[in-house]
N, C-alpha and C positions, 0 to 999 in steps of 0.2 A: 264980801267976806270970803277969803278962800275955804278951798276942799277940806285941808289939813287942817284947818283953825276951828270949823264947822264939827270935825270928827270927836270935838270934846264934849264927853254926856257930863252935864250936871251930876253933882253930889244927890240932890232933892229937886223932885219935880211937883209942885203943888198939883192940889185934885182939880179934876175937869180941865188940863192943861192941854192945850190943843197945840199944834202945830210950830214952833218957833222959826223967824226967820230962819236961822241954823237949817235946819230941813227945809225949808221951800229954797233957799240958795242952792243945797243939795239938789233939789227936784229939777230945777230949773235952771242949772247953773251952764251958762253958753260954752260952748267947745273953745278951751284953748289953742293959738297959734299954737213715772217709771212701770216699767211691765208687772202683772198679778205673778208671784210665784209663790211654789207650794215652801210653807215654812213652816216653825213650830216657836211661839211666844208664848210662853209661860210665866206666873206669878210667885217666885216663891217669898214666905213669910219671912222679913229680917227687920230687924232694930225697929220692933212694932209697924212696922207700913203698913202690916195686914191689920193693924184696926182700926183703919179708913175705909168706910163702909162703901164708899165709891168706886173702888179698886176691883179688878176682879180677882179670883183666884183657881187656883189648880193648873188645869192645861188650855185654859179656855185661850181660843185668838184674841186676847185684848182690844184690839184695833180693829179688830172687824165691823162693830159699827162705824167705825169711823171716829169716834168721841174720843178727844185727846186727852193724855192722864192729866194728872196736876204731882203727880211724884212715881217718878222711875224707881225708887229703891227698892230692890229686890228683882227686876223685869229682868227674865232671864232667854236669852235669842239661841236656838241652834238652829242653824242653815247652811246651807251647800250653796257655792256662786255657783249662780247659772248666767252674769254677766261675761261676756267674749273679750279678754284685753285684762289687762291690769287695772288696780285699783286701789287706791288707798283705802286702807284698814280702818279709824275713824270715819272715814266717809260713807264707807260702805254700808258702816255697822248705824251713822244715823240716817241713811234711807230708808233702813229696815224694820227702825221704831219710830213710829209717827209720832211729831212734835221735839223731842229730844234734844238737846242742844249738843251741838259736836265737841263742846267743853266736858261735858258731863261725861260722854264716850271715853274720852281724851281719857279721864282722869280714873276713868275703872279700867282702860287697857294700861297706866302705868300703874296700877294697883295689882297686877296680874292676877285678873280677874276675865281675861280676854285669849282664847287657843286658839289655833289655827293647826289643823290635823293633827288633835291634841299633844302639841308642842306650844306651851304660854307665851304670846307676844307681849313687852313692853313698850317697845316702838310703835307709838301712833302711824309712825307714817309709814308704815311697812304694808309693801305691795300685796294684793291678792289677788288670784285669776282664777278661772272658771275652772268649778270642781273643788276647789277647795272647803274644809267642812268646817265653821265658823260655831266658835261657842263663846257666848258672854255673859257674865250678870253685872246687871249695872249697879255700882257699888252705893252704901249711903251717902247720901247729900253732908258734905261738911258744915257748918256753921260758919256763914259770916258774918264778922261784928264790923259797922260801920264807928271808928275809930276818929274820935278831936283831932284834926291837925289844922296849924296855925298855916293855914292858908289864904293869902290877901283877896278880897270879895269887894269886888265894886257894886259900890251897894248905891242903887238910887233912888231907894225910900226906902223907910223901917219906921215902924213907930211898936208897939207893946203887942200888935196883934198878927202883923204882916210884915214880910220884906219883900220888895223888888230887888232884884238884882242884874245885873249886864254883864251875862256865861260870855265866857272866852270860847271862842272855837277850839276845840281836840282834847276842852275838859268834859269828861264823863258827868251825869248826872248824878248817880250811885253807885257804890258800889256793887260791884256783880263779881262773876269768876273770869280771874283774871284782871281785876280790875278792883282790887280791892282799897286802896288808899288815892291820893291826889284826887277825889272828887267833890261834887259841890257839896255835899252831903256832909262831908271830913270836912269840909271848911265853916259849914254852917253850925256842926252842932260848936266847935271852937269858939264860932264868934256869938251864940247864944248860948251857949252850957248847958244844953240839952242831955237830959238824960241817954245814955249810951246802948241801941238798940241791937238786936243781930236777928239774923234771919237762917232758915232752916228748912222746915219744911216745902217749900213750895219752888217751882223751877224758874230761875231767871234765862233770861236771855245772855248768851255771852258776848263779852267782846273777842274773844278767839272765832267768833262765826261772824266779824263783822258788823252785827248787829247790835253794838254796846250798847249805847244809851238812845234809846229812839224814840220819839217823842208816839207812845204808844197811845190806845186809847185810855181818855180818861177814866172810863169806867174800872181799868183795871188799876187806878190808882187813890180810887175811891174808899179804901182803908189803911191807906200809910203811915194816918198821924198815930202817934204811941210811944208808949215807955216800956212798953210788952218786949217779948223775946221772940217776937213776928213779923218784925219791919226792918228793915233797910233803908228804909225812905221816911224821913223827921221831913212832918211838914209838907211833901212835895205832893202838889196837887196836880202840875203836869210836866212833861219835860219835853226836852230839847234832843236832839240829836246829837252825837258826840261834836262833830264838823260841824253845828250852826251855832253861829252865835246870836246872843240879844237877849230881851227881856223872860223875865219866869219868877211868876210870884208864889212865895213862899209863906206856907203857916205857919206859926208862932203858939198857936194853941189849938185844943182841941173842934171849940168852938168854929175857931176860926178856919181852920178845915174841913167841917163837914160846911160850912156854907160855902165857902169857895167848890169844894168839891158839886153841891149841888149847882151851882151855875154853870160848869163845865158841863153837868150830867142833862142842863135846858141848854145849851149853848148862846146863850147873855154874853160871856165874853167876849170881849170885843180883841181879834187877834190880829194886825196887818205885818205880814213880812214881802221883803222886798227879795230878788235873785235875779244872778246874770244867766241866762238861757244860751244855750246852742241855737244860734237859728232864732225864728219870730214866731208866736201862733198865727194861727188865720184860725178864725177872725180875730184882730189886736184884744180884743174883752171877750167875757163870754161868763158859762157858766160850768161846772163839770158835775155830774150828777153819774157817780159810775164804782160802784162799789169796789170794794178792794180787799184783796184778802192773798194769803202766802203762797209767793210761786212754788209750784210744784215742782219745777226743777232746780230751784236754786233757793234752799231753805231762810237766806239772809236777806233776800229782797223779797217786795212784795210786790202786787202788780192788778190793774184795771181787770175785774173780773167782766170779762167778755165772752165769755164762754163756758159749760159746762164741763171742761177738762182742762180750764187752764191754772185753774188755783185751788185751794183748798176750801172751808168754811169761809166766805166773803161777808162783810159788812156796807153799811149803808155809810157812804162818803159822798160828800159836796163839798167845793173850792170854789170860790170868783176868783178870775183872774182880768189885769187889765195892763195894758204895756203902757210903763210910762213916757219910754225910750227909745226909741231902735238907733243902733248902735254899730258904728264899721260897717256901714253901706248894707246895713241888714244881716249881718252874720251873725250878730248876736243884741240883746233885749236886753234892760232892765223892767223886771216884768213886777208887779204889785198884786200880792193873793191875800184874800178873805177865808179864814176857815168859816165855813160852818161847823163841822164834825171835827174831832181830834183823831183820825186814826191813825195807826202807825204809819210812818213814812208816805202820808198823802201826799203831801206838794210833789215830792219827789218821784212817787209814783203817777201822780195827775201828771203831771209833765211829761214824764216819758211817753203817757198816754197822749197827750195832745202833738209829738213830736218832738219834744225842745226839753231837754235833757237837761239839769242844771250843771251848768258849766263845771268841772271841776270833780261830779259825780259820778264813779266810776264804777258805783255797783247799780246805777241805771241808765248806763249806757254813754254820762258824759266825760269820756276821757276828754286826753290831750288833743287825742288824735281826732275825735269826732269834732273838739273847737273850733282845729285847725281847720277840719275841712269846708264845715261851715262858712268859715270866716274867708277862707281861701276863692271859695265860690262867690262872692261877695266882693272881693277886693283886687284889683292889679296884684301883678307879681310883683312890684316896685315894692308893696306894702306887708307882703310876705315875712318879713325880716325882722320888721318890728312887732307885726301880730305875732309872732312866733314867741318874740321878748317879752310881751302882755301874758300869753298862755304860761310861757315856764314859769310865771309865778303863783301859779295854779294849784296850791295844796289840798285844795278841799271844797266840798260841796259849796258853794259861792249863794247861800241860803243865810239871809238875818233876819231875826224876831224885832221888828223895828216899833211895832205898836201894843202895848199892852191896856187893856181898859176891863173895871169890874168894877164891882158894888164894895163899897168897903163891908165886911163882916160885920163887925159891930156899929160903927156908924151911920150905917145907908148912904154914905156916898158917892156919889158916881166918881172913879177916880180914871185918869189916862194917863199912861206914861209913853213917853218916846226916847227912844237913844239911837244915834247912828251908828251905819254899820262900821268895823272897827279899820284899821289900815292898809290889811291888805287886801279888804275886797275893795276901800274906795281905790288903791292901786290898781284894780285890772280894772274896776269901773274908767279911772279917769285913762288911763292905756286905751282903750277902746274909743273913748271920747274924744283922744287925741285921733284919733281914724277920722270919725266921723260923727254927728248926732242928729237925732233931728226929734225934737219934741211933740208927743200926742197931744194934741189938741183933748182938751176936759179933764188931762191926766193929772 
């Protein structure tokens, strides 16, 4: 069975469904011929925030213990840079309030809510340098409504209580700021006619910070399901990154959410995705046991907490990983991961960690150019030409959700689904294969 013939998922996968030649041909298939500075953050009272009893108020340092808000509205920043060089305005102003999304900034400094030597900026992107005296109040949170649209969903299960579905890569999970319509969310309440939610109070992550849809921890997705005016998210018990594609089961009821939600919250689900690596690990298998939590310097990624100054609040993360593949005389893997834990951007941060960047990922580390040079070290100049051809069609994190498996909610079934990964990653897969392969032995 060829590569391209193999890459069609079934409509309906029955429960307990294990493996189909389809995938083992796949598996198997032979090579074809920042510094403390003195500031002043303050709380003031607007459009009720101040009767969130969690909040602080007056002139108190909010952040000083470190405990990140759950609503900016009202937080108001006066400070002087004492950074040397220029600087972006938005960028500046979310260093300054811990957690914040640079969306959020964005959209109080085009509110002109935002001075700079009290003269009001609406230009996000406008430079500031040291001495300059910065004032802001972060303005109210807008309401987003996640909105029906008739957006086509390959769907492969549903029955009255659950859906599987097989995300396209560079569709958003939910809507967020900036990201308000074309997601799975707009497609799913269309194709269920789900009462129509929106959300408000509470801070998403933006896709303006690169961060869009990340398959965060479950726990914080543990109260989604609703007809309330407090969700965004109908149904979604966990999700996917914006760049990965593959399976993500969906509730249908409320029921059926809070069970699913609990088996995320014991880790029962059974999750296997597959990805092309920069480079190979050593040792081929292993296990990663190395919490994770937000880089301190770079708000949108997240990163192996090794240290007591390298990230912020860390959680407890584990991944198995095992190389099915090596690939282009070792320049690059198709490598097979076990979540245990759902945290944000695991694989993607475990990887970085263990060395091997997922190919295509650029906000850890795996560009083009790290591919290339992997692959280059790896390979004769002769084969330079055409790894270069595999690489350019490199759009995005080279990460699929290839195995889904859980209890059915209301019938106790064990159910598993599988779908392969969609065209263009078996394209740089089979690109690389045409290099070189060579099969792990038990993989």
């Amino acid at each position: 069975m060829s590569l391209m013939y193999s890459l069609t998922c079934p409509t309906l996968f029955p429960a307990k469904r294990t493996l189909t030649n389809s995938f083992i041909s796949f598996f198997h298939r032979s090579p074809p011929v920042v510094t403390s500075l003195h500031q002043r953050i303050s709380f003031t009272s607007c459009s009720g925030a101040s009767q969130l009893n969690d909040e602080p108020h007056g002139g108190e340092d909010v952040f000083s213990s470190g405990k990140q808000r759950t609503n900016y509205t009202g937080v108001r920043l006066e400070e002087s840079v004492e950074e040397v060089g220029k600087i972006r305005l938005d960028t500046w102003i979310s260093t300054r309030i811990n957690g914040i999304s640079r969306a959020r900034v964005q959209s109080s400094i085009r509110s002109g809510l935002v001075s700079v030597n009290h003269r009001v900026i609406v230009k996000t992107s406008h430079m500031i340098r040291h001495g300059d005296k910065v004032e802001c109040t972060i303005s109210e949170l807008q309401p987003l409504k996640a909105e029906s649209e008739d957006i086509p969903l390959d769907i492969v299960y549903e029955d009255e209580h659950v859906l599987v579905v097989n995300k396209p890569a560079h569709m958003v999970v939910h809507p967020a700021p900036g990201n308000a319509t074309g997601t799975l969310v707009n497609a799913i309440l269309h194709h269920c006619s789900l009462p129509t939610p929106s959300f408000q109070d509470h801070e998403l992550l933006s896709d303006s910070d690169e961060l869009s849809d990340d398959e965060l921890d479950e726990s914080s997705l543990s109260h989604s399901f609703g007809t309330n005016e407090t969700s965004i998210r109908p149904g979604i018990v966990h999700r996917l990154d914006k760049g990965t594609s593959g399976l993500l089961v969906v509730a249908k009821d409320e029921h059926s959410h809070a069970h699913l939600s609990q088996q995320f919250k014991e880790h029962t689900i059974q999750r296997i995705y597959i990805s092309l690596t920069c480079g190979i690990p050593f040792p081929p298998s292993g296990r990663v046991e190395i919490p994770i939590g937000r880089d301190l310097t770079n708000r949108i990624r997240m990163t192996a907490d090794t240290g007591p100054t390298k990230c912020g609040k860390s959680r407890y993360a584990a991944s198995r990983y095992k190389v099915v593949e090596i690939l282009a005389h070792g320049g690059s893997a198709l490598v097979e991961w076990r979540l245990e834990t759902g945290r944000t951007h695991q694989i993607r941060a475990h990887a970085k960690y263990l060395g091997i960047p997922l190919m295509g990922d650029e906000v850890y580390g795996g560009t083009k150019n790290m591919a290339m040079s992997r692959l280059q070290i790896k390979n004769s100049s002769k084969l330079h030409g055409q790894l270069s051809e595999v690489v350019g069609k490199v759009n995005r994190p080279c990460l699929h959700a290839l195995t889904l498996g859980f209890t059915h909610p209301c019938t106790g079934e064990k159910m598993q689904f599988s779908c392969l990964p969609p065209v263009d990653f078996a394209e740089i897969l089979t690109g690389l294969r045409n290099i070189s392969t060579q099969k792990i032995k038990g993989s």
